[in-house]
C-alpha positions as CSV (number, residue, x, y, z in Angstrom):
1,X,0.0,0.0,0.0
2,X,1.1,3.5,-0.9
3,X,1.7,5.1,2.3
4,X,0.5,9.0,3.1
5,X,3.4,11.1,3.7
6,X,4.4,14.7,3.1
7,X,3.9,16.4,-0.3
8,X,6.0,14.6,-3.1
9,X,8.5,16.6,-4.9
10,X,7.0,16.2,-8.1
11,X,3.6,17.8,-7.1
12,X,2.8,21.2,-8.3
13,X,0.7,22.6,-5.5
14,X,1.0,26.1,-6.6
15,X,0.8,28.0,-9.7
16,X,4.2,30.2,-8.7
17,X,5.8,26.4,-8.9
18,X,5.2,26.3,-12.5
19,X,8.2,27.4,-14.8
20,X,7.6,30.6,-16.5
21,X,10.0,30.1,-19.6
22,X,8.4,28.7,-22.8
23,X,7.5,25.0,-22.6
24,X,9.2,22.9,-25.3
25,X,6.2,21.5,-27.7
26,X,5.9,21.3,-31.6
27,X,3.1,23.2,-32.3
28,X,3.4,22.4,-35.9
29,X,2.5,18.3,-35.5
30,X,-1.4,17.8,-34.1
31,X,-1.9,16.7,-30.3
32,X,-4.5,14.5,-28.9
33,X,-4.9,17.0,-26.0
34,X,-5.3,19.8,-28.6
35,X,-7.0,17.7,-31.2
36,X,-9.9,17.5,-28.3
37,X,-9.8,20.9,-27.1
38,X,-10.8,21.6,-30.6
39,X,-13.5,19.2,-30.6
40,X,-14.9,20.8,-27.5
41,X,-15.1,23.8,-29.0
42,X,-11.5,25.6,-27.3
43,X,-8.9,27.7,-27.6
44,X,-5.7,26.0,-26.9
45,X,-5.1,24.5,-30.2
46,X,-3.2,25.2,-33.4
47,X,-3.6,24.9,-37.4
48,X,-2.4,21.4,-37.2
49,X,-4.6,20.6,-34.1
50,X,-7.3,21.9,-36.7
51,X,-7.1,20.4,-39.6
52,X,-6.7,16.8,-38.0
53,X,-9.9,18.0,-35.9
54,X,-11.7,18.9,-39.1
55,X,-10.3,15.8,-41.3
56,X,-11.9,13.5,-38.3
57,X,-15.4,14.6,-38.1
58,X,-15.6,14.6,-42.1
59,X,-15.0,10.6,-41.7
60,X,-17.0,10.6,-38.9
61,X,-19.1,13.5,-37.9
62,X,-20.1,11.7,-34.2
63,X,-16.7,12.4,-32.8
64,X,-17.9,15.9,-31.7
65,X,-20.9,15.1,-30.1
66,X,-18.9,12.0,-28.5
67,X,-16.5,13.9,-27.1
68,X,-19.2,16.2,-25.4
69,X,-20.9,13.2,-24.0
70,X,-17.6,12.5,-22.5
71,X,-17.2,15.1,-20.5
72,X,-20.7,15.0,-19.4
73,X,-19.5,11.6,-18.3
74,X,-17.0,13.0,-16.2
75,X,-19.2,15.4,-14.4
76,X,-22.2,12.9,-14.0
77,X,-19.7,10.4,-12.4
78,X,-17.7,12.9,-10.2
79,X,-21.4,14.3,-8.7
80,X,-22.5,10.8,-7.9
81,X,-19.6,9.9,-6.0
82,X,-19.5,13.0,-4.3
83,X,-23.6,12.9,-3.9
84,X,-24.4,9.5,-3.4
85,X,-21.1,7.7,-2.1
86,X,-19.5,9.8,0.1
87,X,-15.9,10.4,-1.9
88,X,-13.6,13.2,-1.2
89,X,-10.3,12.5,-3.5
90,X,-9.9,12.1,-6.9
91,X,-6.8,10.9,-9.0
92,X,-7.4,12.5,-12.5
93,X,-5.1,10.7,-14.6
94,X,-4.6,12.0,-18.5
95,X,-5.8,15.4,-17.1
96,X,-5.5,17.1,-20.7
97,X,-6.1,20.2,-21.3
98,X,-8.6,22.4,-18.7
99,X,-12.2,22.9,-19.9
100,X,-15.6,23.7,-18.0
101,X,-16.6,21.5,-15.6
102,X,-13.3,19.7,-14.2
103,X,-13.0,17.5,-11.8
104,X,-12.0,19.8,-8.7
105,X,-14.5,22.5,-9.7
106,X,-17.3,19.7,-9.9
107,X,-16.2,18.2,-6.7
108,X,-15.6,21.4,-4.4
109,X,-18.9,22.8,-6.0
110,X,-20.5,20.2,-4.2
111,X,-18.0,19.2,-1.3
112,X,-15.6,22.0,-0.7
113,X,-13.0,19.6,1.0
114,X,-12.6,17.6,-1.8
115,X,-8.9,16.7,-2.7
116,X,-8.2,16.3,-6.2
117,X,-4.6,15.1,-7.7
118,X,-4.1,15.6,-11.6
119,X,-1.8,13.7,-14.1
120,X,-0.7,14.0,-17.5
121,X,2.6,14.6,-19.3
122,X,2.1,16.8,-21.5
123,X,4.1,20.3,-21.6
124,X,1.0,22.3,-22.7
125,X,-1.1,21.0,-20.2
126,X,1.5,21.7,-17.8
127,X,1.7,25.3,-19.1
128,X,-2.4,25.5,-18.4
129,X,-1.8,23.7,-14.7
130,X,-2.0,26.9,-13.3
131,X,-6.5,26.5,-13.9
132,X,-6.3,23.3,-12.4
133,X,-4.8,24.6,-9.4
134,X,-7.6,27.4,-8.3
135,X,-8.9,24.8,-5.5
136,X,-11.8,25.8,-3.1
137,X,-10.1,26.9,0.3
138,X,-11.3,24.2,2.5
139,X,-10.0,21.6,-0.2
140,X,-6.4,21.1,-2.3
141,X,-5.7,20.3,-5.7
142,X,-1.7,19.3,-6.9
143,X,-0.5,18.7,-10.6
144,X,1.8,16.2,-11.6
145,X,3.7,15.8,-14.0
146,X,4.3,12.2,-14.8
147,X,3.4,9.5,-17.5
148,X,0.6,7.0,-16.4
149,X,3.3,3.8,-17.5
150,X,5.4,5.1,-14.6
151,X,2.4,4.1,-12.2
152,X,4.4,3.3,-9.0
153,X,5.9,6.8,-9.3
154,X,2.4,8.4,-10.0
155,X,0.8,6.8,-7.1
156,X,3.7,7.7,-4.5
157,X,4.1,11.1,-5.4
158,X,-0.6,11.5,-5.5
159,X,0.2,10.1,-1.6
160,X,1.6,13.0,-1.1
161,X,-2.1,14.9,-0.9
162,X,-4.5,11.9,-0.8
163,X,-4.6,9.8,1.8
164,X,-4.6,6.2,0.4
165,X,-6.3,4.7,3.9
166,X,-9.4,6.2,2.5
167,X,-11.5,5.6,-1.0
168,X,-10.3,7.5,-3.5
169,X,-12.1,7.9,-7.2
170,X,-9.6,7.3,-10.2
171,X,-10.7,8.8,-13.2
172,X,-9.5,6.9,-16.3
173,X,-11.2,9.4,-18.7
174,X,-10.2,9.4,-22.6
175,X,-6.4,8.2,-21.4
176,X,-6.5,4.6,-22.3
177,X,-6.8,4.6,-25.7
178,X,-3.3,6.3,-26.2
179,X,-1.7,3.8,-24.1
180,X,-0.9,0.5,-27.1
181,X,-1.7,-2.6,-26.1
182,X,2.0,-3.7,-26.2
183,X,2.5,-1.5,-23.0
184,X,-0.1,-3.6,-20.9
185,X,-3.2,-0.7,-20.2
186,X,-5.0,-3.1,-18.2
187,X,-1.7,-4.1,-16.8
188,X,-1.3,-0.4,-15.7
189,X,-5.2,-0.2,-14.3
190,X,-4.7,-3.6,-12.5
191,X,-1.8,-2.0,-10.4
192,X,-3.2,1.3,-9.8
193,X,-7.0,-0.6,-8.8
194,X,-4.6,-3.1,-6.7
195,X,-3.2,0.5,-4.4
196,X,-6.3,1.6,-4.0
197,X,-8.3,1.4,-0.5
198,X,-11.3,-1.0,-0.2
199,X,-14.4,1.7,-1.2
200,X,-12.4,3.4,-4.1
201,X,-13.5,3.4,-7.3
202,X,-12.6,3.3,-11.2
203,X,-14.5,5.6,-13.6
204,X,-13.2,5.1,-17.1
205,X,-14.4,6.6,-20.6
206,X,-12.8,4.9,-23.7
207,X,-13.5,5.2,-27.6
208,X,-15.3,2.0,-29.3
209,X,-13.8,0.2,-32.4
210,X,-17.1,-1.8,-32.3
211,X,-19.6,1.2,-32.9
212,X,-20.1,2.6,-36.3
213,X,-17.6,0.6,-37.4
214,X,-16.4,1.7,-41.0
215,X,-16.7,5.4,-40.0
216,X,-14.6,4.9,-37.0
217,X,-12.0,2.8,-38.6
218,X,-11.7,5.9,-41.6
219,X,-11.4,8.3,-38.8
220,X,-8.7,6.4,-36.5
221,X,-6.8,5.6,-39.7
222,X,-7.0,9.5,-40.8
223,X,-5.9,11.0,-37.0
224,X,-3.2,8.4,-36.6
225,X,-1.5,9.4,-39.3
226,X,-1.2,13.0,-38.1
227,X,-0.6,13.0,-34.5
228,X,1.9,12.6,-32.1
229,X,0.4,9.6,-30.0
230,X,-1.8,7.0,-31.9
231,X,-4.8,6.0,-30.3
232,X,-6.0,2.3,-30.3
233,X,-9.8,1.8,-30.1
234,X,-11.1,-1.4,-28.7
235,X,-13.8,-2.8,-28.2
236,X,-16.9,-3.7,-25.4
237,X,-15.3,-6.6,-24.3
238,X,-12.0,-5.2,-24.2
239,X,-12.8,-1.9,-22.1
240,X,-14.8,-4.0,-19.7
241,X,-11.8,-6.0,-19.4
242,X,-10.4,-2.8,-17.4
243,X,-12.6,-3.2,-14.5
244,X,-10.8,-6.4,-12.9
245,X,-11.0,-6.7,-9.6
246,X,-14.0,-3.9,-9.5
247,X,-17.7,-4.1,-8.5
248,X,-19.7,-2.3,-11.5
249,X,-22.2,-0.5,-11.0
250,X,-25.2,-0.3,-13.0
251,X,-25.9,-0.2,-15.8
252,X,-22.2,-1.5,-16.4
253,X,-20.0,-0.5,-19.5
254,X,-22.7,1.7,-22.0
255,X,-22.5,4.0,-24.1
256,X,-21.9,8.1,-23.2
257,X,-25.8,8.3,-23.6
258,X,-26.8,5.3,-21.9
259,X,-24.8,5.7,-18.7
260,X,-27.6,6.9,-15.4
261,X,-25.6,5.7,-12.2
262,X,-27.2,2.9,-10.8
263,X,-30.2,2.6,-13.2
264,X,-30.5,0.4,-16.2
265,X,-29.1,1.5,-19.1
266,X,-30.7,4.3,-21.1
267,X,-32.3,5.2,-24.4
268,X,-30.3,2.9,-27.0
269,X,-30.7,5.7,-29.7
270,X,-27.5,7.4,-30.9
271,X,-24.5,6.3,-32.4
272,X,-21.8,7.2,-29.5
273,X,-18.6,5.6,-30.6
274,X,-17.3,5.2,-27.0
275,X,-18.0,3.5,-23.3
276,X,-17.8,4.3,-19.8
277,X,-18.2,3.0,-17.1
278,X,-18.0,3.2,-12.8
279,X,-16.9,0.6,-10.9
280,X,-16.3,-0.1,-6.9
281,X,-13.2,-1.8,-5.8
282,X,-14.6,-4.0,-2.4
């Protein structure tokens, strides 16, 4: 077990932590974490970030409205635990770049105490940290800078704010998918669910290479070529695969649309090219 100690050195805790020199990042090669701030409509993306965003949706035009639903995911799951379970930390892991309604401000809206640890390693999100970082007063939020692979490292220096003798909510959201299958993702998820305190859970939100098939597959093929980290897309059985050692909770691994915490599924009708789902370790 990951013991509770002081602050690690890698956490950012403060936005006067965060170098002010230029961040080193080719602006001129598209980004997944740009790629979908385009998609949701930001600001922190460049003409390359653009056209990959634009060449996507012509092969598949669902991505947009995919990518929406996945952040509605995000905020639908972080309220319930918060609501309904009881859950005060968060491990945001593939952080990407900040939009409306992240996890901290969802959390401390609702529970101002809430302690919230973000991930990701990328330099531009690191450049944006200093948004992520604006926690409620009666709460913390820390930043670190660190590759999901490296999870022992990830999960020593998150100790750091998060005390690992309580539950803790891991958010696995649009992360897995850049990780190949030849570096182990569930690998990775099995030894991060396997840290965890009894009462923790796994919320994870992961494109489908079983949903619109031929569209998807055009698309994938299309943003693969042009960005710097390939995504793999799997499929139902696959992504459920994930959840190891996890309780689910209903209505399991859906669809963005069909996912109600702890109702049956939803409406069927939509093409969402993508599955969550939120699961209790016991």
């Amino acid at each position: 077990m990951v013991q509770n100690g002081g602050v690690a050195d890698e956490l950012i805790t403060d936005a006067s932590d965060i170098a002010r020199e230029p961040l080193p990042y080719d602006t001129t090669v598209a980004h997944p974490a740009r790629v979908y701030n385009y998609w949701l409509g930001g600001k922190d993306n460049f003409e390359a970030d653009r056209e990959v965003g634009e060449q996507t949706k012509a092969a598949y035009p669902g991505i947009v409205s995919g990518v929406r639903a996945q952040r509605a995911f995000l905020a639908s799951a972080v309220r319930y635990l918060v609501t309904q379970r009881g859950v005060r930390q968060f491990l945001d892991i593939g952080t990407g770049l900040p939009v409306a309604e992240n996890t901290h401000e969802v959390a401390q809206s609702l529970a101002p105490e809430s302690r919230v640890v973000y991930v990701d390693n990328d330099p531009m999100v690191l450049a944006h940290a200093r948004a992520l970082l604006t926690s409620a007063p009666e709460g913390a939020c820390a930043y670190l800078d660190a590759d999901i692979r490296d999870t022992g490292n990830v999960l020593r220096a998150a100790s750091g704010l998060l005390d690992f003798g309580q539950p803790i909510a891991v958010m696995l959201i649009g992360i897995l998918h850049l990780i190949p299958d030849a570096d182990d993702p569930a690998g990775i998820v099995a030894r991060i669910v396997g840290e965890l305190p009894p009462g923790s859970w796994l919320a994870i939100a992961h494109p489908a290479s079983d949903v619109a098939r031929d569209k998807v597959a055009t698309m994938t093929d299309r943003y693969n070529q042009r960005v710097t980290t390939a995504a793999t897309l799997r499929t139902h059985a696959e992504i459920s695969d994930f959840f190891a050692g996890t309780e689910l909770l209903p209505p399991g691994v859906v669809q963005y649309h069909q996912w109600h915490p702890g109702e049956p599924a939803g409406d069927a009708e939509g093409e969402v090219a993508a599955y969550c789902g939120l699961g209790r370790k016991p």
